[in-house]
N, C-alpha and C positions, 0 to 999 in steps of 0.2 A: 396611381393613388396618391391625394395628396398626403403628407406627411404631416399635417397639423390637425387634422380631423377627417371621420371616414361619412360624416352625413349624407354626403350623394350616395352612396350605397342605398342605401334607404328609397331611394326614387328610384331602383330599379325594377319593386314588386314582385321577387321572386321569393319564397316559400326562403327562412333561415337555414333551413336544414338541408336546404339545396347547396348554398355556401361554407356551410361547416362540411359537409360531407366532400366536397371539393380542395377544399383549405385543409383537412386532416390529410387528403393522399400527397398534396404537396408536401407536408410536414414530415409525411413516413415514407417518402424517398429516403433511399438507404445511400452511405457512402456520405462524401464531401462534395457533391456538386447540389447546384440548383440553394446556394447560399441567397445568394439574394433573394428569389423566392418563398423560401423559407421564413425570412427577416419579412418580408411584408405581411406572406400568409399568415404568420402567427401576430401582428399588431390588427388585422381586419378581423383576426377570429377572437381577439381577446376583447375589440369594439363589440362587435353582434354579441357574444355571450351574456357583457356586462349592458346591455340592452337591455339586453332579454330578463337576465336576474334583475334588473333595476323595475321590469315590467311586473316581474311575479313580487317584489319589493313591496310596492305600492298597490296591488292587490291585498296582502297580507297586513296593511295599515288600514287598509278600511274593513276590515273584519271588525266583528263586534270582541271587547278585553276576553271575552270568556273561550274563543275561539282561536286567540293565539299562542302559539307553542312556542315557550321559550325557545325550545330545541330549535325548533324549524326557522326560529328569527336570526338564533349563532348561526345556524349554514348558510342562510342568506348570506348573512353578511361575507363567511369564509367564502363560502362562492364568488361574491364580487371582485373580493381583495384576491383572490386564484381562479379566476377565471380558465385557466388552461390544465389547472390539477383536474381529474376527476372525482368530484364531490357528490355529495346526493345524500337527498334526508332519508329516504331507502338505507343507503348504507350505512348511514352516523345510524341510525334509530336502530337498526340490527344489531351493532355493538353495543348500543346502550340493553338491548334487552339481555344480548350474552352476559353484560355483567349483573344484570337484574336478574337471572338465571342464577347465575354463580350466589348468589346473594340469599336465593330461595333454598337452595342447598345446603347453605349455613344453618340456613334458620328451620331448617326441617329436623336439622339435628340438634337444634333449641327447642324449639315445640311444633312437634308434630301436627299440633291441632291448629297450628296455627290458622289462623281466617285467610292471609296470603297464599297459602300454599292450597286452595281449592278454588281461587280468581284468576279470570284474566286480568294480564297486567292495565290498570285505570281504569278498571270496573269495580272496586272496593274504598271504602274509607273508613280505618277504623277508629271506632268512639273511644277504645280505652287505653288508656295512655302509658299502661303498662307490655301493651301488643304494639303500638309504636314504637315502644320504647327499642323492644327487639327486634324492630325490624331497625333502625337506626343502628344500633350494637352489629350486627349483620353486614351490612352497610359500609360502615367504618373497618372492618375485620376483611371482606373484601377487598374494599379499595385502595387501604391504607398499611393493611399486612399483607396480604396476598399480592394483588396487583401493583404494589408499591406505586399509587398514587403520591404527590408530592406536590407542592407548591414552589417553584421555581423561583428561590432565592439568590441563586448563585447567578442567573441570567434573566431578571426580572423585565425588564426594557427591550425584549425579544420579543418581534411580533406575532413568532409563530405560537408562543405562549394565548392569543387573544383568539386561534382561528380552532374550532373545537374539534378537527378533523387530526389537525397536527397532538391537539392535547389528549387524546384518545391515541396515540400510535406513541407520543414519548412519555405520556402519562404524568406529565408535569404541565402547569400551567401559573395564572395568577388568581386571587380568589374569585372576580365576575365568572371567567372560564369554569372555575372548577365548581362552583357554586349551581352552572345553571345544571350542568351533569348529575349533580349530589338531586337537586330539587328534582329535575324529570325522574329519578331510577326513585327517590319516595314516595311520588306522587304512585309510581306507575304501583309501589306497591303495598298503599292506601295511608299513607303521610301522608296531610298537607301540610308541605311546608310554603313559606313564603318570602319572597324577595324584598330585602330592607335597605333604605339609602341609606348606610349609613359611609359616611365621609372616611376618604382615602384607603380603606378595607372593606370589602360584599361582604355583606354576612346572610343568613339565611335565618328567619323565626319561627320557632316551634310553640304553640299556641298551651299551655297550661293550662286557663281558666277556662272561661263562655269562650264558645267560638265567637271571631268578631273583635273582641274587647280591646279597646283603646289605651285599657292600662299596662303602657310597656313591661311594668314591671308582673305581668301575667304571663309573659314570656321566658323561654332560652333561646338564645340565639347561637347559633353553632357557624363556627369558623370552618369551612371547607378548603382553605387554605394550612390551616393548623390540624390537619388531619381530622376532623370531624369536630372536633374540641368545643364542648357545649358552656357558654359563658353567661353567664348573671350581666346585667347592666353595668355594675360597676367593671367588672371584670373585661368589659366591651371599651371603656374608656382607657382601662391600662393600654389595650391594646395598643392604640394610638396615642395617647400619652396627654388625653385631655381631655375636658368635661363637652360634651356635648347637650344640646337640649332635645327634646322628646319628637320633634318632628323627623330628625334623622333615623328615627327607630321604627318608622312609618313604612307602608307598603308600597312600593313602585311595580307599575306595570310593564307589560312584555315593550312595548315602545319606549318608556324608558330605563329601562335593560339594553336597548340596544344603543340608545343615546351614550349610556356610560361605555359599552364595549365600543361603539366606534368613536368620543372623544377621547380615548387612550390610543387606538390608533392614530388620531390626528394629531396628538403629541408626539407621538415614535415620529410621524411623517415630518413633522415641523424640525426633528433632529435630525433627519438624513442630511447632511451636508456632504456627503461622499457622492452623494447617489444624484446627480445634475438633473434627473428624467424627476424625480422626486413624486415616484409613480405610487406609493404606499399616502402620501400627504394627498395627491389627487382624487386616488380611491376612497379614502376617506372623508372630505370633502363635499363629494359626488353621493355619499349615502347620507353624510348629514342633511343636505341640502333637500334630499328625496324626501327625510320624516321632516325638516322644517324649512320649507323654500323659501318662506320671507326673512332668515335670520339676516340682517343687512352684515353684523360680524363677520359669518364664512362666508358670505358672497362678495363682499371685499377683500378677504382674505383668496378666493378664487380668483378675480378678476388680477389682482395684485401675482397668484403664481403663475396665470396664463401671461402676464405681462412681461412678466421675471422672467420663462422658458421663450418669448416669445413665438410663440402659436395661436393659432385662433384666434388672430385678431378680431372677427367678425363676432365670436361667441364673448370674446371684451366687451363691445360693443352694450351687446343684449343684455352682459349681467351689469355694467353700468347703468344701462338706463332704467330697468329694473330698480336697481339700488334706491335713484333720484324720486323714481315714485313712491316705496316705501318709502326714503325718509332725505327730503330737500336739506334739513341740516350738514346731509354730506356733499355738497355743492362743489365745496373747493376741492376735497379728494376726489371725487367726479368728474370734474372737469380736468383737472390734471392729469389724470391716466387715458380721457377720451381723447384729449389733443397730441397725447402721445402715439396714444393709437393710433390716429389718422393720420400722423407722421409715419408710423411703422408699415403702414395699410399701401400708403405713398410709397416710399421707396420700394417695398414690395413689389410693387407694379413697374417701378422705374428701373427695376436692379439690372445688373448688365451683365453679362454671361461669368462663369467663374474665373479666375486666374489660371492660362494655359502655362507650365513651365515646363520650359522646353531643356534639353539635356546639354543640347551646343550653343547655351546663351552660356559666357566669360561670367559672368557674375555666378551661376553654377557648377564651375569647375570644381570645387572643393568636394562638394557632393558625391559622399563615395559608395552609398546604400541607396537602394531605391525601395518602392512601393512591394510588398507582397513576400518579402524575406523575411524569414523568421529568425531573431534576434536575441543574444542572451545578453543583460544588463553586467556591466562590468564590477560593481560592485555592491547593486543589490542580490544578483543573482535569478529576476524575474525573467520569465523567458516571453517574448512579447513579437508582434509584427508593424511590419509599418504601413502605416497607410497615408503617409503626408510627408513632407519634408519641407527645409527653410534654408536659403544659404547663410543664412544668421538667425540669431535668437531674436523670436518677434514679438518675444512679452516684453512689460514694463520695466520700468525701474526696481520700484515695489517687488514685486514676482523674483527677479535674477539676484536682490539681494535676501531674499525670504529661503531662497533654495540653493545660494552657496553659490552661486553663477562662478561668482567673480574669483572664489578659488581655487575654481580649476585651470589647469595652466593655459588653456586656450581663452578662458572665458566665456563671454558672449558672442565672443568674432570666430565661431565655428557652427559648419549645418547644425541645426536641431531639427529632431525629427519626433509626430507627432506617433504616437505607437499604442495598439490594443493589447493590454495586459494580461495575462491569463486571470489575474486576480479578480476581473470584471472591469479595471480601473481604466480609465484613458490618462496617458502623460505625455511631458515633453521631453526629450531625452537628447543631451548632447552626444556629438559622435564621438566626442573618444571615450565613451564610457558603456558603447554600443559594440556587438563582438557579433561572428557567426556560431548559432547555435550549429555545433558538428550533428547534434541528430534532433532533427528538426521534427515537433510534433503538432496537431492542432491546436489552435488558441481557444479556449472555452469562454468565448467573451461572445455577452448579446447583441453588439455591435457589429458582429463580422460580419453578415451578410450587407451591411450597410455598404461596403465597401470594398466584396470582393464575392465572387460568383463560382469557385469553386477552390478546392483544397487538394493540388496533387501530390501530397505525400512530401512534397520536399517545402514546397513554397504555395502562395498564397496568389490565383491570378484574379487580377482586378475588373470587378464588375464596367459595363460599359461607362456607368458617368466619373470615376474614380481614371479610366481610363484616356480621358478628354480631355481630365487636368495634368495627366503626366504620358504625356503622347508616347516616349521613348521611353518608360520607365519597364514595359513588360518585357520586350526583348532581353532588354539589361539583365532585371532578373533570372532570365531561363537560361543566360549567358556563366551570369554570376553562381548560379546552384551548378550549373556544370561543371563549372571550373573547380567550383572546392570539391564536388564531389571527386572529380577525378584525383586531385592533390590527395583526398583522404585515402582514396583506394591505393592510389600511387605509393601510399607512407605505410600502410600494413602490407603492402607485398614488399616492401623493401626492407620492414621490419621481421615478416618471413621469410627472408633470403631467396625472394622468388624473383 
């Protein structure tokens, strides 16, 4: 399978669920073998899913406004951004009625007669605004005393805060999040409430005057982020610390609802600068692109990450020319990333097998760790494995003076080695700052299968192409874990007087 996109799958015409149902038995093999399998089974099963959700997507866009469910628009999208979680509007819409239950409860022991408590849930609306009122009071007493619902101040820039599956299980979120949850469990128990643009905080409008009415100031609008907290227009402006005009107090629909919850994701994605796969930026992306295919903005901003990662050269291609026909003004950005392309496309085609490094080339004498040992950093303390190695340092300038190269007493003129972090991270690590971990455990890094094919307990052996580049390096290791293990064993019975 290639590694930059799974489209050929697609021309094989077998049933999805033939493939997922094959791909999950690889996935729940038990123990530490069958890693690289794993590593691929899981990138083909999170393509076909995010397919699939992208299919039922654009289904749910060509519905008529009256017919889409906020709720069911947030687990699209969570579904795509988690593809491998198991989600499902079955399950999210069950919990929302548990808390709509809990809610009913309350307000049974407010008024009995209430009109709520003899409906099914989104089969009532009620006229008087005094039986709204309590069910709102209800509502807020639940979610905000009981369930200690909360607006997530302290980790606001948290994606998991934007996915409603996650904000239902930590009960914190940001206000779009909490807002759409506040709006379904009203709706379901005959509030209309409704979804308002207003800038930099969602708020939700609760209708006072004529249904309908245009005059914002007909409204309250309740903060579902500030715990239900019901606000006057003015009192809408403190919030954000500024006068707005009347079109932001207006009603958005279930599509743009979801516009705003996935352009906050593609700002989290636009900060991952840790995360090199910058798989949260592409997810996002990918659903904006699905509600507006012609934005020429994120289809250059696509074209430009597929470039960046290089992959996909061919789907460059297509969202460039694409681009050229919405809009010839972008001619010279066009042309510059397609001549790159077909330079990148080029050597692709020309590249020449990897670098073999062999163990009895003189130039690799120094070289004192090899590939699949697990490794504890000398003075971070991270415990990591290797999967590469260099008999010098083969970054920059830039880079060795950025990260202290120069002083360390060796410098630059010692192996470095390329190593999977437990932290998720990939780095480059000098060897005297590299140690044997005496009790060697798995690396929890989504990398590993990339680069090694199973995990026997002590060390890490190397999948076949990992193997190609370091011919001698497997031996080494089974050599190397033998020998410390014996020294260790050797040092506690000598330490037991045995």
């Amino acid at each position: 399978v290639p590694c930059d996109g799974f489209s050929d799958i697609e021309t094989l015409g077998c049933p999805s669920h033939f493939f997922e149902d094959e791909l999950m038995c690889i996935l729940n093999m038990e123990g530490g073998k069958g890693l690289t399998w794993k590593y691929y089974a899981k990138k083909i099963l999170y393509f076909l899913r995010q397919q699939n959700i992208l299919k039922h997507l654009k289904e749910y866009l060509q519905r008529p406004a009256d017919q889409q469910s906020f709720l069911e628009g947030a687990v699209l999208i969570d579904q795509y951004c988690n593809p491998l979680s198991d989600i499902c509007l079955k399950s999210v819409q069950a919990q929302v009625d548990d808390i709509t239950n809990k809610v009913l409860k309350v307000l049974r022991t407010k008024n009995l007669r209430h009109p709520s408590l003899a409906s099914k849930a989104g089969e009532i609306s009620l006229p008087e605004m005094e039986l709204q009122r309590q069910v709102l009071d209800a509502m807020n007493c639940v979610l905000y005393e009981q369930l200690k619902y909360k607006g997530n101040e302290l980790d606001y820039y948290n994606s998991l805060n934007s996915y409603i599956h996650q904000v239902l299980i930590r009960r914190t979120g940001i206000p779009i999040s909490l807002s759409v949850l506040y709006l379904t469990i009203a709706r379901q128990l005959g509030v209309k409430l409704e979804p308002v643009t207003f800038p930099s905080h969602f708020l939700l409008r609760w209708c006072q005057g004529k249904e309908g009415s245009t005059d914002i100031f007909d409204y309250i609008y309740i903060d579902s982020f500030g715990k239900g907290k019901q606000l006057t227009v003015k009192e809408c402006e403190y919030l954000i610390g500024h006068h707005v005009t009347e079109e932001f107090y207006g009603v958005v629909t279930a599509k743009e609802i979801l516009q705003r919850m996935v352009g906050n994701l593609l700002n989290l994605g636009k900060r991952e600068s840790t995360d090199q796969s910058y798989q949260l930026l592409r997810d996002s992306l990918d659903l904006y692109l699905a509600m507006y295919p012609d934005n020429v903005q994120h289809l250059m901003l696509q074209a430009r990450l597929y470039f960046h990662l290089g992959i996909w050269p061919e789907k460059v291609l297509d969202i460039l020319q694409h681009i050229q026909t919405l809009d010839p003004s972008q001619h010279g950005a066009v042309g510059y990333l397609v001549q790159h392309t077909l330079e990148h496309i080029k050597r692709r085609k020309e590249q020449v097998e990897p670098e073999v490094k062999h163990r009895w080339d003189e130039k690799h004498k120094a070289v004192c760790f090899s590939i699949g040992l697990i490794m504890k950093h000398k003075r971070y303390g991270y415990n990591c494995v290797i999967y590469g190695w260099d008999p010098a340092c083969m970054m920059g300038h830039e880079w060795i003076c950025n990260m202290n190269v120069l002083s360390l007493p060796r410098g630059p003129h010692q192996p470095f080695y390329n190593v999977l972090v437990e932290d998720g991270s990939c780095r480059y690590a000098a060897q005297e700052n590299l140690e044997y971990n005496s009790e060697p455990k798995e690396v929890p890094h989504p990398d590993i299968g990339r680069y090694f094919s199973e995990f026997t307990g002590s060390h890490y052996l190397a999948n076949s192409e990992l193997e190609v580049r370091y011919p001698e390096d497997l031996e080494l290791t089974k050599a190397t874990v033998q020998k410390i293990y014996s020294s260790g064993k050797e040092r506690v019975q000598n330490a037991a007087g045995v």
